[in-house]
LUMKOL-820099 format. One record per residue (C-alpha): x, y, z. Coordinates in steps of 0.05 Angstrom, whole numbers, padded with zeros to 5 digits, always signed. Example, Ala and Ser with C-alpha at 12.3 -4.5 7.8 and 13.67 -1.06 7.14 Angstrom:
REM residues 2
+00246-00090+00156/+00273-00021+00143/
//
This chain:
REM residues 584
+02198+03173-00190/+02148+03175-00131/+02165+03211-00066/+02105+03201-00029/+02097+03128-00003/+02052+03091+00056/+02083+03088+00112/+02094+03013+00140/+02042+02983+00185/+02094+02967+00241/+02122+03045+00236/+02040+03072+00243/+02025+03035+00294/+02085+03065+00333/+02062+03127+00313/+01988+03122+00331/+02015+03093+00402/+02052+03154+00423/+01992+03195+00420/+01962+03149+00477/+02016+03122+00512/+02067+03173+00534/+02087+03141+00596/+02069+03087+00647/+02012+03126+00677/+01989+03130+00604/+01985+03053+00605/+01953+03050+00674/+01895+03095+00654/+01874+03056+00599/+01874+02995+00629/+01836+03018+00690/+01789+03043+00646/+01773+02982+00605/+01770+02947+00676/+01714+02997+00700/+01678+02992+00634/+01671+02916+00642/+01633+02919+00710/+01696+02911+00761/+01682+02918+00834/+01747+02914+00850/+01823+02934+00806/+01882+02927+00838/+01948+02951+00800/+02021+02933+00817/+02080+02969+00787/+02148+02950+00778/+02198+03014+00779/+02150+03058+00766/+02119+03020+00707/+02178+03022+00676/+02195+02942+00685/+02124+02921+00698/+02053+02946+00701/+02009+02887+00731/+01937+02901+00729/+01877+02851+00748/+01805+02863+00767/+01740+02812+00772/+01701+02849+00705/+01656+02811+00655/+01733+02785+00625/+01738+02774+00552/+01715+02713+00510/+01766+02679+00455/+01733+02705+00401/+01742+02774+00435/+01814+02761+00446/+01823+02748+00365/+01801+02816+00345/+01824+02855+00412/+01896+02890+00398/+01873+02910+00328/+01872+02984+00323/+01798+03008+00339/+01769+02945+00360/+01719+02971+00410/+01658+02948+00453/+01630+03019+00469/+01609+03051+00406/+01580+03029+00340/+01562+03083+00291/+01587+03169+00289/+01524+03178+00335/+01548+03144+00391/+01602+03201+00391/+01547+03250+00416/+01530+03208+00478/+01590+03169+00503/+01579+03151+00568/+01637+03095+00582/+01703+03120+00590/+01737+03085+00532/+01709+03088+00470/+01766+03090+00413/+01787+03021+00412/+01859+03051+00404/+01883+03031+00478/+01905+02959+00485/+01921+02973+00395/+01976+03024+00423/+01999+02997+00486/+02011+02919+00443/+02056+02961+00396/+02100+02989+00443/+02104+02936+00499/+02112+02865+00515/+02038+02845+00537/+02013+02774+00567/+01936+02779+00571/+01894+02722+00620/+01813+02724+00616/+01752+02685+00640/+01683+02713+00608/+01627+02710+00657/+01588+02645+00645/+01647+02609+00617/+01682+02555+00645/+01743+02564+00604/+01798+02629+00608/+01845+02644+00558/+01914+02661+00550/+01954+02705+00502/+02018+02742+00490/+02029+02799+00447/+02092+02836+00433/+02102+02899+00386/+02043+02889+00360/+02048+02822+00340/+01997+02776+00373/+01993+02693+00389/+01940+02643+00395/+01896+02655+00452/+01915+02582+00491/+01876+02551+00548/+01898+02577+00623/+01871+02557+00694/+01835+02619+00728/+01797+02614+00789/+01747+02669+00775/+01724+02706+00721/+01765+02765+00707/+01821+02796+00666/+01896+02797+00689/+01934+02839+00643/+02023+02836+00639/+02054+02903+00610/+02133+02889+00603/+02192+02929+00579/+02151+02989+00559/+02180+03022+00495/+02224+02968+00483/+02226+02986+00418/+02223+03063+00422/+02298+03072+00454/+02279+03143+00447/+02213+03154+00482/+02243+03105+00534/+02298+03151+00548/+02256+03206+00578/+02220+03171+00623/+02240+03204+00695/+02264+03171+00756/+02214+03110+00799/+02188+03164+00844/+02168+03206+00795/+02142+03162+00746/+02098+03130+00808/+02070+03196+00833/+02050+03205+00755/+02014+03133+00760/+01984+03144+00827/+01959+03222+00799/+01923+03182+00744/+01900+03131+00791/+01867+03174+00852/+01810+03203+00814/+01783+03129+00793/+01779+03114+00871/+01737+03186+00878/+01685+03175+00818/+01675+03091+00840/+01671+03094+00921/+01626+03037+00916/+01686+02988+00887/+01761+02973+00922/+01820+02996+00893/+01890+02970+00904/+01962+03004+00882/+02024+02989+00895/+02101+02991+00886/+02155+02949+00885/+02110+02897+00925/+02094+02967+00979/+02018+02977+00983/+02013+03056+00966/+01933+03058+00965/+01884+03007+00986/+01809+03032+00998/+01748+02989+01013/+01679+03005+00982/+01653+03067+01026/+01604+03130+01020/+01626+03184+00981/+01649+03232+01018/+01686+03181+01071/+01723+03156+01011/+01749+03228+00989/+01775+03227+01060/+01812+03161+01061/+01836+03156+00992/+01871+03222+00998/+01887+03217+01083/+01850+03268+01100/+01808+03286+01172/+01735+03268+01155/+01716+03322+01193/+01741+03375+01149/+01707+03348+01091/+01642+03386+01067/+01593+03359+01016/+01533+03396+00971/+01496+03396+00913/+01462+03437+00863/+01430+03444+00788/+01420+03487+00732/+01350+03483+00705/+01362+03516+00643/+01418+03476+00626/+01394+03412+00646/+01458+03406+00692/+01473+03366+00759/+01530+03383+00809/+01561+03350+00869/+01613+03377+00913/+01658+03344+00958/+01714+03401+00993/+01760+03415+01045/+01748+03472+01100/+01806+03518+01106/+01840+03470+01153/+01856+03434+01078/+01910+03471+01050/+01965+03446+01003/+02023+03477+00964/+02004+03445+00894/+01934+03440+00858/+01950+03359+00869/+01883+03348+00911/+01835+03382+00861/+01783+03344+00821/+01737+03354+00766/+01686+03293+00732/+01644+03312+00681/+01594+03255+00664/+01633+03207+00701/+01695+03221+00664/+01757+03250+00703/+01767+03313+00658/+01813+03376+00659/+01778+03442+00655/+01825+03509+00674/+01762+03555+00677/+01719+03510+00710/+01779+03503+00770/+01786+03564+00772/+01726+03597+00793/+01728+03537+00847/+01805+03565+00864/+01789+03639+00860/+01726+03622+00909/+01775+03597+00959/+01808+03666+00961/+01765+03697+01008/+01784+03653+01059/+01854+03615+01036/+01922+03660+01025/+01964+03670+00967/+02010+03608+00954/+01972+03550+00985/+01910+03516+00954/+01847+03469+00966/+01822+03407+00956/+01761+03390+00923/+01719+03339+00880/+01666+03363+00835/+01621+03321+00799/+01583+03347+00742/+01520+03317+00695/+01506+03358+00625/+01471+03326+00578/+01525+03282+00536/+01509+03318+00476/+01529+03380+00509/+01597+03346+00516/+01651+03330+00469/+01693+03274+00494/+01727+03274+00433/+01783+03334+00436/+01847+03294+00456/+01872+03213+00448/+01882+03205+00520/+01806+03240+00537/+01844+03285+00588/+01805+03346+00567/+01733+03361+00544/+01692+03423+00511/+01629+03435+00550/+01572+03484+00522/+01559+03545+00568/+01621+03525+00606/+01624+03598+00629/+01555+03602+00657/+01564+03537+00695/+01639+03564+00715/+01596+03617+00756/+01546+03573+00777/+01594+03518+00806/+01631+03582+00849/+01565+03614+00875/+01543+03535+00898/+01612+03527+00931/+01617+03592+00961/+01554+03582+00992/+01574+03505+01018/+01633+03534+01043/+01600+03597+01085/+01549+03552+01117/+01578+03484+01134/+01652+03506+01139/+01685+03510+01201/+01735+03560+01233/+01815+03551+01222/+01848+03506+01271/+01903+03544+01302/+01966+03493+01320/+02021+03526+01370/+02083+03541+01337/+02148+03567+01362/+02175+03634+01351/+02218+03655+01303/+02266+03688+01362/+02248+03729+01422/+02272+03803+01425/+02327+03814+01475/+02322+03837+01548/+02332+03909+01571/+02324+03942+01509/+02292+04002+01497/+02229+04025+01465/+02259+04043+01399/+02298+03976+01395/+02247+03931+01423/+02224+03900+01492/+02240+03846+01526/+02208+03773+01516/+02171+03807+01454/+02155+03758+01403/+02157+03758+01330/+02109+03719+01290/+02073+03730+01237/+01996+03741+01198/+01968+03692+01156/+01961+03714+01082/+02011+03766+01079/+02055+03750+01025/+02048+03785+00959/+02029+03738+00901/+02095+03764+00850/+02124+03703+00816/+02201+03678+00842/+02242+03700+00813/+02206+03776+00791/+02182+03771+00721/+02218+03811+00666/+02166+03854+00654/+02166+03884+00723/+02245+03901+00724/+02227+03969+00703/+02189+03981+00775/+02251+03972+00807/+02299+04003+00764/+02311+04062+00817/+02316+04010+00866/+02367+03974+00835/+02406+04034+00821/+02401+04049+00893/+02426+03983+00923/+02488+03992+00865/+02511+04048+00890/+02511+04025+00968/+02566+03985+00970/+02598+04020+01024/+02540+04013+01065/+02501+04085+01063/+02439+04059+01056/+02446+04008+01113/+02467+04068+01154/+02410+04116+01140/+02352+04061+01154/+02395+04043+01216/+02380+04119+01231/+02304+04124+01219/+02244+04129+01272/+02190+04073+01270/+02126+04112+01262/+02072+04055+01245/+02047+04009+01209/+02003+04009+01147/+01950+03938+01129/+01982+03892+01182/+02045+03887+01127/+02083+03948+01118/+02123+03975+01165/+02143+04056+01162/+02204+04088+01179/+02217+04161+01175/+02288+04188+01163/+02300+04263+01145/+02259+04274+01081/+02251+04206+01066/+02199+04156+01083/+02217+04082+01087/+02162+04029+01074/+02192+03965+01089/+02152+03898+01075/+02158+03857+01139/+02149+03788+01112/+02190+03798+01056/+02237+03816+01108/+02223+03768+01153/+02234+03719+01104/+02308+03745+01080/+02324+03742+01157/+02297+03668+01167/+02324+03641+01100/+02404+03673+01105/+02412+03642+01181/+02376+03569+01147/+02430+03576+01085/+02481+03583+01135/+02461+03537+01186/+02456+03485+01124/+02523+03503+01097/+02563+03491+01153/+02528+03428+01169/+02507+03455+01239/+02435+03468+01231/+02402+03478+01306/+02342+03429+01315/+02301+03418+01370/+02279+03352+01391/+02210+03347+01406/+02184+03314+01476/+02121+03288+01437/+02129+03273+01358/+02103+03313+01308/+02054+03277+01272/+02035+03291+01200/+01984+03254+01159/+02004+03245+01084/+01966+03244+01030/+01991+03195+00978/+02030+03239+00940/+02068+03258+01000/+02079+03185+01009/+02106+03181+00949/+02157+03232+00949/+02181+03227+01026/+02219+03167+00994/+02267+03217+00961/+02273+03271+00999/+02278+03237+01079/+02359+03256+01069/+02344+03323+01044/+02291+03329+01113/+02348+03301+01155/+02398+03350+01129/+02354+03405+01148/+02350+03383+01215/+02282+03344+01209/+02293+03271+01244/+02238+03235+01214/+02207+03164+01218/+02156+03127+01165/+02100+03103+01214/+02044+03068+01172/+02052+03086+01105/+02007+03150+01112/+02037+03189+01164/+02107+03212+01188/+02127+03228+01253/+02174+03279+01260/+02223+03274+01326/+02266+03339+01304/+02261+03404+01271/+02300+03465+01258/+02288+03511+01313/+02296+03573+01253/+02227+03553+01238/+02169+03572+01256/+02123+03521+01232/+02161+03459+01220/+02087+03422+01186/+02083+03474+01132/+02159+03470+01108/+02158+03392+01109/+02092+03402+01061/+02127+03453+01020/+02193+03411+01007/+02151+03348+01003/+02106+03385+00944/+02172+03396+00904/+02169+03350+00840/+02245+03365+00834/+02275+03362+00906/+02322+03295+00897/+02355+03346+00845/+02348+03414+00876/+02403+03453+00908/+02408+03474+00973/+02396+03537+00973/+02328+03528+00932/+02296+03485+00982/+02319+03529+01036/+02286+03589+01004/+02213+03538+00992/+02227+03517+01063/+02223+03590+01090/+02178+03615+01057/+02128+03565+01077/+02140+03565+01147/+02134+03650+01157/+02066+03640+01133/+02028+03634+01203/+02022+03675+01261/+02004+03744+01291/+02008+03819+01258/+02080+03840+01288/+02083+03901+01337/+02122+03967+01332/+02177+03942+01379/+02182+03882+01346/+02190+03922+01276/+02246+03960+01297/+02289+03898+01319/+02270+03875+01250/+02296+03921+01221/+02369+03918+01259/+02369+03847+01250/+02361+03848+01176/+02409+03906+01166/+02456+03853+01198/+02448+03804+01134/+02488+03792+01078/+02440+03821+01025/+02383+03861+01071/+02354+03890+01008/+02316+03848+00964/+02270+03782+00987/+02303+03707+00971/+02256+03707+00914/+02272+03775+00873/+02229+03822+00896/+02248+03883+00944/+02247+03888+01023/+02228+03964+01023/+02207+04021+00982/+02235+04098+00994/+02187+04166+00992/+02222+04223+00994/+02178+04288+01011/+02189+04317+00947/+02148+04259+00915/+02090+04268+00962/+02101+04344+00949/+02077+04337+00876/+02013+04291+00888/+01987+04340+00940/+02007+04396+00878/+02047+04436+00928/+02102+04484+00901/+02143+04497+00969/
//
């Protein structure tokens, strides 16, 4: 008896779909594709709970003709390519014919079209795969309006993972942005729940980068370049250092028109950014790059997210040397906003314990790069460390670096004590931060966190992802003391913040970044919250060390960071002894 049997037709096409369609945004993609492949000037795209009850999509294209319509949900039924040699130079961003095929198997789909030069439109419905008659319908224009209902209706179990409105939006509107970058010559239109989320006008390039993401124009820097050899084209459009963000969410790379992902081609862009951008915050960019399409192969994935390139390491370094050099010559200096201190040192105290009205505030870039929590492989640096803290339960430690004498400090970042034969290097923002972050966690869990209300509001353009997720995490803002109010849909003004913080801006941009905050504890915010905001400032001064230094031997656990990694380091003199090779 035979084992091996064909799979039914109904059960392959379910199959074939989840390779294209994996979520909403999935669906979205495609269809805005097909929409920019038929000519439109203008897409507009309305969602439903995320996409999960609805994905409404409609744009003024060439539309599709009934005898289009007959053949259009079979599986790779395509306009764009004819023959295995179109493979080496596609140009339009669909080519399978495997889109509307997969989304028509796993959805409920009512399609509306008017081909250009017809008088007539045509109407048909098409549900797990099974299709209707296309049937006469009134449209005004010529066009496609396309339905997508109850995704995975009948795939309970990819249905099931779908995450919550929010998250499933900021997936759509990821998908979406980059469409709005590579067309600034046609209007796009999102939105949610009947709430417009991103509506741009036709516009130059490099004005469009700024209002599709909310950004200041005059930040925005634009240059170009090409590679001879290669036959290859560039185009920048980035932000000046005054463009920071806490996720890679405002990075872009096109690569023959096509949205692409690339990890070495970003990150010579990211690692370019390091000489003038810190650990733990990052740019934003477009680039736009023309090889020759056979030098391409679209080909590598169903949903075309990534793409081989030939030589992609020699045009990795040739894309950082053109940015660098954009960057040195048209960027402008860092815009310095006034921030409160952390807390002022107290009056009449004396040298060795600080002086009065001193300051402390802190350097930008000053924050070691080690992942939170420390990675495994780097316990074994701090075995003698741990061992140490162990054993001080009864405070010992606390009261020999309570003892030491400041003597300086070493690269604006460590701070050195002296006691006996021992030499204490202590990291001052990692200490800063274990300071900030245990009087936040308490403030928080007591429900008396101290805010100050601001004469003048603070206001903080959002860039549509931020839109997005202020929805869910206004109550977590408001329970950390930040009074907030939605102005226009791109900005927030912020009436109250928590006077622990330095820079208010940076830890609503750090806890608005979180994909995760709706279910995040406390604590974990508070910890992203503080160590955003001790992230600006001046290089601390020797009086200001030493009432560090008291003030952190005052906290609960004064020995290690909020993330893992240690506040200080001890030298004793026999240590130093043996580099130096001395035997006495």
């Amino acid at each position: 008896m035979s084992i091996v049997h064909v799979l039914p037709s109904d059960v392959i096409a379910r199959i074939a779909a989840g390779e294209v369609v994996e979520r909403p945004a999935s669906v979205v993609k495609e269809l805005v594709e097909n929409s920019l492949d038929a000519g439109a000037t203008r897409v507009e795209v309305h969602l439903k709970e995320g996409g999960k009850a609805q994905i409404h999509i409609k744009d003024n294209g060439k539309g599709i003709s009934r005898e289009d319509l007959l053949v259009l949900f079979q599986r790779h039924a395509t306009s764009k390519i004819t023959s295995a040699l179109d493979l080496d130079k596609v140009l339009s961003l669909g080519f399978r014919g495997e889109a509307l095929y997969s989304v028509g198997s796993v959805a409920e789909v009512n399609i509306k079209s008017r081909a250009a030069g017809s008088a007539d439109a045509w109407d048909m419905d098409v549900k797990g795969g099974r299709k209707s008659d296309p049937s006469p319908v009134a449209m005004a224009a010529q066009g496609t309006e396309i339905r997508v209902n109850e995704l995975f209706f009948n795939t309970p179990a990819r249905k099931k993972f779908l995450k919550s409105d929010a998250s499933e939006t900021e997936q759509v509107l990821n998908i979406f942005l980059p469409y709005t970058l590579l067309y600034p010559e046609r209007s796009f239109l999102l939105t949610h729940n009947g709430r417009t989320l991103l509506d741009v006008a036709p516009a130059p390039a490099a004005e469009r980068f700024a209002r599709a993401l909310n950004l200041e124009a005059k930040h925005i820097l634009t240059g170009e370049g090409a590679m001879s050899a290669e036959d290859a084209r560039l185009r920048f459009i980035m932000g000046d250092i005054n463009i920071q963000r806490h996720r890679r969410d405002l990075q872009f790379l096109f690569v023959n028109g096509r949205p692409v992902q690339s990890r070495n081609i970003l990150f010579h862009v990211n690692e370019m950014y390091r000489l003038i951008m810190p650990d733990g915050v990052h740019p934003a960019f477009a680039v736009f790059l023309d090889v020759p399409p056979e030098d391409v192969d679209v080909n590598v994935h169903p949903a075309k997210r990534e793409v081989r390139i030939r030589q992609e390491a020699r045009l990795g370094g040739f894309l950082r040397t053109q940015a660098e050099q954009i960057l040195m010559t048209q960027g402008g200096a860092k815009v310095v906003k006034g921030a409160e201190p952390l807390f002022a040192l107290p009056e009449q105290v004396p040298f060795n314990e600080g002086i009065a009205g001193a300051k402390i505030v802190f350097g930008p870039g000053q924050r070691s790069s080690l992942p939170e929590p420390v990675a495994r492989e780097a316990a074994p640096l701090f075995a003698q460390f741990a061992a140490d803290v162990a054993q001080d339960r009864q405070g010992a430690l606390k009261d020999r670096l309570l003892r030491t004498r400041f003597i300086g400090t070493f690269a604006c970042k460590y701070h050195l004590f002296e006691e006996g034969e021992s030499l204490f290097v202590i990291d001052q923002h990692a200490a800063q931060e274990r300071i900030l972050f245990e009087k936040f966690r308490d403030q928080i869990a007591s429900d008396s966190v101290e805010v100050q209300h601001l004469l003048t509001p603070l206001i903080l353009k959002l860039t549509p992802q931020e839109r997005v997720a202020f929805d869910e995490v206004q109550e977590k803002l408001r329970l950390f003391g930040f009074e907030t109010t939605l102005l226009d849909g791109q900005a927030v003004a912020v009436h109250s913040v928590p006077v622990v913080l330095p820079s208010p801006e940076l830890a609503v941009r750090a806890l608005l970044a979180d994909e995760q905050v709706a279910h995040t504890d406390h604590d974990t915010l508070a910890r992203r919250a503080c160590r955003a905001s001790v992230m600006t400032g001046d290089v601390m001064q020797g009086q200001e060390a030493v009432y560090q230094l008291k003030t952190l031997m005052g906290c609960a656990d004064p020995f290690t960071c909020p993330h893992g990694r240690p506040v200080f380091v001890e030298l004793r003199s026999s240590f130093l002894d043996r580099q130096f090779l001395r035997t006495g």
